[in-house]
C-alpha positions as CSV (number, residue, x, y, z in Angstrom):
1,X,-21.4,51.2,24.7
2,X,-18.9,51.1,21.8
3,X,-17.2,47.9,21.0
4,X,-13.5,48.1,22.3
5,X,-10.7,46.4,20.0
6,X,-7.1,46.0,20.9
7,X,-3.7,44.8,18.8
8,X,-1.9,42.4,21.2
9,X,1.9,42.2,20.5
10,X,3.8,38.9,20.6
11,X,5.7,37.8,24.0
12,X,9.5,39.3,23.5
13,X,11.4,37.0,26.3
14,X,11.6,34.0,24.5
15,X,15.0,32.2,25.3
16,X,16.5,30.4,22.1
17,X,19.6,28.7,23.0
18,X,20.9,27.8,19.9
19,X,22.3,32.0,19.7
20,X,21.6,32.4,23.6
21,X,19.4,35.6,22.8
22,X,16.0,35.9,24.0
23,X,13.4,37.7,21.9
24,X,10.4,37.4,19.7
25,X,10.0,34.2,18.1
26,X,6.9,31.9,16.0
27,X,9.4,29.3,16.0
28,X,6.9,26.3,17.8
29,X,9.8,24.4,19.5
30,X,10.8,27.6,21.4
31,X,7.3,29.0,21.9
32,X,6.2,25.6,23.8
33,X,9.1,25.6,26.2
34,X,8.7,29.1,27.0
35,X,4.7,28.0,27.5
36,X,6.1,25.6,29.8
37,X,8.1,26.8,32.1
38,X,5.5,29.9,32.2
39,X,3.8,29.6,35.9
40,X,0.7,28.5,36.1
41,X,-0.8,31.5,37.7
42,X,0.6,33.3,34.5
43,X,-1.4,30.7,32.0
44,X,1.8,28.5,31.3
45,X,2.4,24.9,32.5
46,X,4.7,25.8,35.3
47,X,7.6,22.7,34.8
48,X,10.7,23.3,36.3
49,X,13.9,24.7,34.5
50,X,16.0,21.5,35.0
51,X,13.0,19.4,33.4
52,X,14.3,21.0,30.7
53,X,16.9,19.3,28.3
54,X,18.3,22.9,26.2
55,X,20.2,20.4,24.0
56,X,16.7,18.7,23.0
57,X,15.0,22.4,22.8
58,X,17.7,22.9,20.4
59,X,17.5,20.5,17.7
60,X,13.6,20.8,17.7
61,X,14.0,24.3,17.0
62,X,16.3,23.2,13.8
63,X,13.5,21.2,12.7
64,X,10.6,24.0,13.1
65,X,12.8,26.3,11.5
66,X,13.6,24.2,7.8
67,X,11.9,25.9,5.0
68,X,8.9,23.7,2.8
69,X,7.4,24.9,-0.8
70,X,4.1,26.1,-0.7
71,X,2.1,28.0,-3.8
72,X,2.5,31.2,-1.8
73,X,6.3,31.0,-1.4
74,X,8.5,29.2,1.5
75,X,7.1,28.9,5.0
76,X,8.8,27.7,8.1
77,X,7.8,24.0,8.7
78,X,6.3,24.7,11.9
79,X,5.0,28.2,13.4
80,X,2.7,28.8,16.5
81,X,0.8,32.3,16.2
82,X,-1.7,32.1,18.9
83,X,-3.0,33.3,22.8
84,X,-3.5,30.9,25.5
85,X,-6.4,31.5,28.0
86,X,-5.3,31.7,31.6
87,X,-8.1,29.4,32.7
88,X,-7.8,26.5,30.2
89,X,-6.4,23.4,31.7
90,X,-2.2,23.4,31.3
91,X,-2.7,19.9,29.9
92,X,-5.0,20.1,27.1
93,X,-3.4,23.4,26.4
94,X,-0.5,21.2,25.8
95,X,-2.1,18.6,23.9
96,X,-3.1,21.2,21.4
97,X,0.5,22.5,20.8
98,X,1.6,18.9,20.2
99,X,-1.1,18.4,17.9
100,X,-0.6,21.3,16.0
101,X,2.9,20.2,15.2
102,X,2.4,16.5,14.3
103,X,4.5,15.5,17.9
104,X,4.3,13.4,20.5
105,X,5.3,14.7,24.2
106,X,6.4,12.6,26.9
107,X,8.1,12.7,30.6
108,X,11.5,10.8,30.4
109,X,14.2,10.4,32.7
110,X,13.3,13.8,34.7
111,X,12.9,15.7,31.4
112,X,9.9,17.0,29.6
113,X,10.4,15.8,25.6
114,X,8.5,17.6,22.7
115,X,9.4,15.3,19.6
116,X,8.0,17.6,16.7
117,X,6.7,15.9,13.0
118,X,9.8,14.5,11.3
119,X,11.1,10.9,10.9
120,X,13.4,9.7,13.1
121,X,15.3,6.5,11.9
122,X,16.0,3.2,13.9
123,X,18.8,3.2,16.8
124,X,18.3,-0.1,18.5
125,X,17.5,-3.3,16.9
126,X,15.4,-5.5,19.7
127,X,16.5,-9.5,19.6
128,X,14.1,-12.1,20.4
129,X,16.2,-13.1,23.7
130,X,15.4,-10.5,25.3
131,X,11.6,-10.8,25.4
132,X,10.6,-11.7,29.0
133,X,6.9,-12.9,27.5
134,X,4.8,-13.4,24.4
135,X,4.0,-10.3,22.1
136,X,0.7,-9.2,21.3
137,X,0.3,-7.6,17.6
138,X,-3.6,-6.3,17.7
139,X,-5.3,-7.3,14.2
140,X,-7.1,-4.5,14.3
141,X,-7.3,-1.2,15.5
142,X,-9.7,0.5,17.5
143,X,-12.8,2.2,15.3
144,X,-11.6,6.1,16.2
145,X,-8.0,5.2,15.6
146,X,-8.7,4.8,12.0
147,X,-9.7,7.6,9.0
148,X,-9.8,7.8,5.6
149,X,-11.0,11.5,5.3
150,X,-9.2,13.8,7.8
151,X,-10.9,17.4,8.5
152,X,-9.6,20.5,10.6
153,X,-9.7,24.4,11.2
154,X,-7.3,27.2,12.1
155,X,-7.3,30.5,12.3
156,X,-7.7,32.5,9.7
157,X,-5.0,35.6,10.4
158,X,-6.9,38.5,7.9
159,X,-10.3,37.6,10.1
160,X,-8.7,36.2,13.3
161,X,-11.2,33.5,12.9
162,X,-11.5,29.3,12.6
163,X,-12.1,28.7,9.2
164,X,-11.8,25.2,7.0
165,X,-7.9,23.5,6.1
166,X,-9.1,21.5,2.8
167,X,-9.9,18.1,3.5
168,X,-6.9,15.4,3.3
169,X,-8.7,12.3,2.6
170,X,-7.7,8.5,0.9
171,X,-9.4,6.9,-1.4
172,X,-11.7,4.1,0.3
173,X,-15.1,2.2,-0.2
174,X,-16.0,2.9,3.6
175,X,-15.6,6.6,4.8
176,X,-14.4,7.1,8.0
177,X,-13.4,10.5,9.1
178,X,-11.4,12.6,11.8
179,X,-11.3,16.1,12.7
180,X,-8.4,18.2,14.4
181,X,-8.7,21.8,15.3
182,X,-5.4,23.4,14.9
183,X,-5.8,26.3,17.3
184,X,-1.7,27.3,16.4
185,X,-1.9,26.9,12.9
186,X,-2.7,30.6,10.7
187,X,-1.3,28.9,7.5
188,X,-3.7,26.8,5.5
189,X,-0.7,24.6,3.8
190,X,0.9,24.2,6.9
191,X,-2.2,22.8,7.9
192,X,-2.7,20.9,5.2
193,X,0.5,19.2,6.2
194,X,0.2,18.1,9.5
195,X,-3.8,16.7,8.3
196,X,-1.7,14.5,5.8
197,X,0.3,13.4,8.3
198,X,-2.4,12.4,10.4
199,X,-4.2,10.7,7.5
200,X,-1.2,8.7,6.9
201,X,-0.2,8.0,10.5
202,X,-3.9,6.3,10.5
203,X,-2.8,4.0,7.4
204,X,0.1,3.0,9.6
205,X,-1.8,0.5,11.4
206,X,0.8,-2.0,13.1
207,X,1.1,-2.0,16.7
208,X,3.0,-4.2,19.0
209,X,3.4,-4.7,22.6
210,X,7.0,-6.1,23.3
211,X,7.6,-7.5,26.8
212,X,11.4,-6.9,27.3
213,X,14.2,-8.0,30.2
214,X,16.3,-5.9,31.9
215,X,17.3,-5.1,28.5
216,X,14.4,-3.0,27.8
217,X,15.8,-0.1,30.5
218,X,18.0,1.0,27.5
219,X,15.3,2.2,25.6
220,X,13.3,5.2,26.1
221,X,9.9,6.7,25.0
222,X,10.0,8.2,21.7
223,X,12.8,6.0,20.2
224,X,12.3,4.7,17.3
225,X,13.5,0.9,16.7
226,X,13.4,-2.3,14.5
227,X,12.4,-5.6,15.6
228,X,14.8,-9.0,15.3
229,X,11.9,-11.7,14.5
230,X,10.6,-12.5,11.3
231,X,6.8,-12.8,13.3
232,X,4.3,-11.4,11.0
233,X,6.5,-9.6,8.8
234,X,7.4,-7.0,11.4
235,X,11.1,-6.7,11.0
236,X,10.3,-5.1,7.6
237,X,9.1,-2.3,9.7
238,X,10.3,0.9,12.0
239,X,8.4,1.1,15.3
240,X,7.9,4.7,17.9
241,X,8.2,3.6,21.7
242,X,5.4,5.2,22.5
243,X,5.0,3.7,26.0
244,X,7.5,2.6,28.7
245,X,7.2,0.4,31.6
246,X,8.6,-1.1,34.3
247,X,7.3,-4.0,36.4
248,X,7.8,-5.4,39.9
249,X,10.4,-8.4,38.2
250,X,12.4,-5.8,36.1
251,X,10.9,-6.3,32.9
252,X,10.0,-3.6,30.5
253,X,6.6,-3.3,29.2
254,X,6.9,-1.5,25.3
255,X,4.0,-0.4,23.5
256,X,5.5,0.1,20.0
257,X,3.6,2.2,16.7
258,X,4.6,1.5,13.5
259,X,7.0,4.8,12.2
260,X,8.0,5.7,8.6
261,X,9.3,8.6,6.4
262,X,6.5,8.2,4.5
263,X,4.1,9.9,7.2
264,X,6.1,13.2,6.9
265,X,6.6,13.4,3.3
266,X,4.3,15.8,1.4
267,X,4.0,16.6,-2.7
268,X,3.9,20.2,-2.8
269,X,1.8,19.9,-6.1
270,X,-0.8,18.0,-3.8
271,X,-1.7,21.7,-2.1
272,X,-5.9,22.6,-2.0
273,X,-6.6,26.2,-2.2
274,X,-9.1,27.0,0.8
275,X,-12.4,28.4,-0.2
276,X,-13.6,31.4,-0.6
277,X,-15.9,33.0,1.4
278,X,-18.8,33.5,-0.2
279,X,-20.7,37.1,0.1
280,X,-24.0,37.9,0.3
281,X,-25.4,40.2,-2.0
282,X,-27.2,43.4,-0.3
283,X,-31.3,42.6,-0.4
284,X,-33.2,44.7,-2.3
285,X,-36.0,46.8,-0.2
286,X,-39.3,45.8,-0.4
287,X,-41.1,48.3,-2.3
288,X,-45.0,49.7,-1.3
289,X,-47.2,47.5,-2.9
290,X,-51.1,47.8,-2.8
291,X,-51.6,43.5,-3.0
292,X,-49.5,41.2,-1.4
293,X,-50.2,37.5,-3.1
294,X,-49.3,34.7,-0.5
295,X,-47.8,32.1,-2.6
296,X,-49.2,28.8,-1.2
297,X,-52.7,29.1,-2.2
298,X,-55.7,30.9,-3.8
299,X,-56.2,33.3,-0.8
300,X,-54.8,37.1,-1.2
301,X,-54.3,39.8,0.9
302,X,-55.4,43.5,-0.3
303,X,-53.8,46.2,2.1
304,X,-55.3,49.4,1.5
């Protein structure tokens, strides 16, 4: 039976409300919301339209749209070209769109927020005064939490197969690596960037969990804040809320990460070429011979 190959066209209903049309789009902000509020017998997560926050779609969509340098000419900072299998699991289906564009997703107030790769300064300062306990600031992080030498794959478009981003790595004594498949991601140099980020998002290594008040309902998941107390040096610093809490006596529980521009930035002149693939050269037939010598010892076989 012959093998049967098909050309798959790109979904055509995506909604972008920045112009209000709907259409064909790699933009990732606009793919992942229209993955998301795609039922789940359809493949898609299956969230609810007012979980939604269009304004938030909006201004992601600005980001994954700005243009970065690359040796091959401008690119779209971040682009999903991909299919989604019906039977994979809506959340890790998820967690591999995030991934693949250096964000960080949470549920907040009723809403489902995609925060895609770019800094996002300070806009709360939290006092002292308001902590409700002590604060715990881990010396150290957890072995798989830090690398030194980040690896990943995506899909090569010409062969529609995985295939090798270069290697990010940091100079360092002790190797310790990570790997990320970036199932999105057809661009080698966009994948180079969101390795680098990762790579450098591992140098970041300061993590604090802040008790707060009543205060703490203010702040949300995925802020980004600076901290009033000159403890351990940390007011130098820009933390992510990357986890919110509330307890039984009204007090908030934050987990904080430690948040800078420096993450997102990327050299242009820094870009590794991917490898070539290598070919095999066609084997030469063996000819008729009348003695065959078995290499390994005295013994040889005649064939008449």
């Amino acid at each position: 039976m012959p093998n049967i190959t098909a050309e798959v066209e790109g979904k055509d209903t995506i909604s972008d409300p920045r112009t209000g049309t709907v259409g064909y789009t790699r933009n990732a902000a606009l793919v992942f919301y229209d993955w998301m509020l795609t039922r789940r017998e359809e493949g898609g997560f299956g969230c609810y339209s007012d979980e939604v926050d269009w304004d938030w779609v909006a201004a992601e969509a600005n980001v994954c749209d700005e243009l970065v340098d690359t040796p091959a000419g401008q690119e779209r900072r971040y682009e999903f070209d991909s299919y989604i299998q019906t039977g994979a699991a809506p959340s890790e289906v998820r967690d591999t769109f995030v991934t693949c564009c250096a964000g960080r997703f949470t549920y907040s107030g009723g809403k489902m927020l995609l925060r895609t790769g770019y800094y996002v300064p300070p806009s709360s300062t939290l006092q002292e005064m308001d902590l409700a306990g002590p604060i715990t600031v881990p010396a150290l992080l957890e072995g798989d939490q830090i690398a030194n030498e980040i690896s990943g794959s995506y899909i090569e478009p010409d062969k529609y197969q995985p295939s090798d981003v270069p290697t990010r790595s940091q100079y360092a004594d002790d190797v310790r690596q990570a790997s990320y498949d970036l199932p999105h991601i057809t661009s080698p140099y966009r994948g180079q960037r969101i390795l680098e980020y990762y790579l450098r998002k591992s140098a970041a290594e300061r993590r604090v969990t802040w008790p707060m008040n009543i205060m703490g309902i203010a702040i949300s998941t995925l802020d980004t804040v600076q901290l009033a107390t000159s403890r351990y040096g940390l007011n130098n610093y820009a933390f992510q809320v990357t986890s919110w809490g509330l307890n039984q006596d009204f007090s908030c529980g934050l987990q904080l990460e430690e948040h800078n521009a420096d993450m997102f930035e990327f050299d242009p002149d820094s870009y590794l070429e991917p490898g070539e693939v290598g070919v095999l050269d066609e084997a030469e037939p063996i000819s008729d011979s009348d003695e065959i010598i078995l290499d390994g010892g005295d013994a040889t076989t005649e064939i008449d």
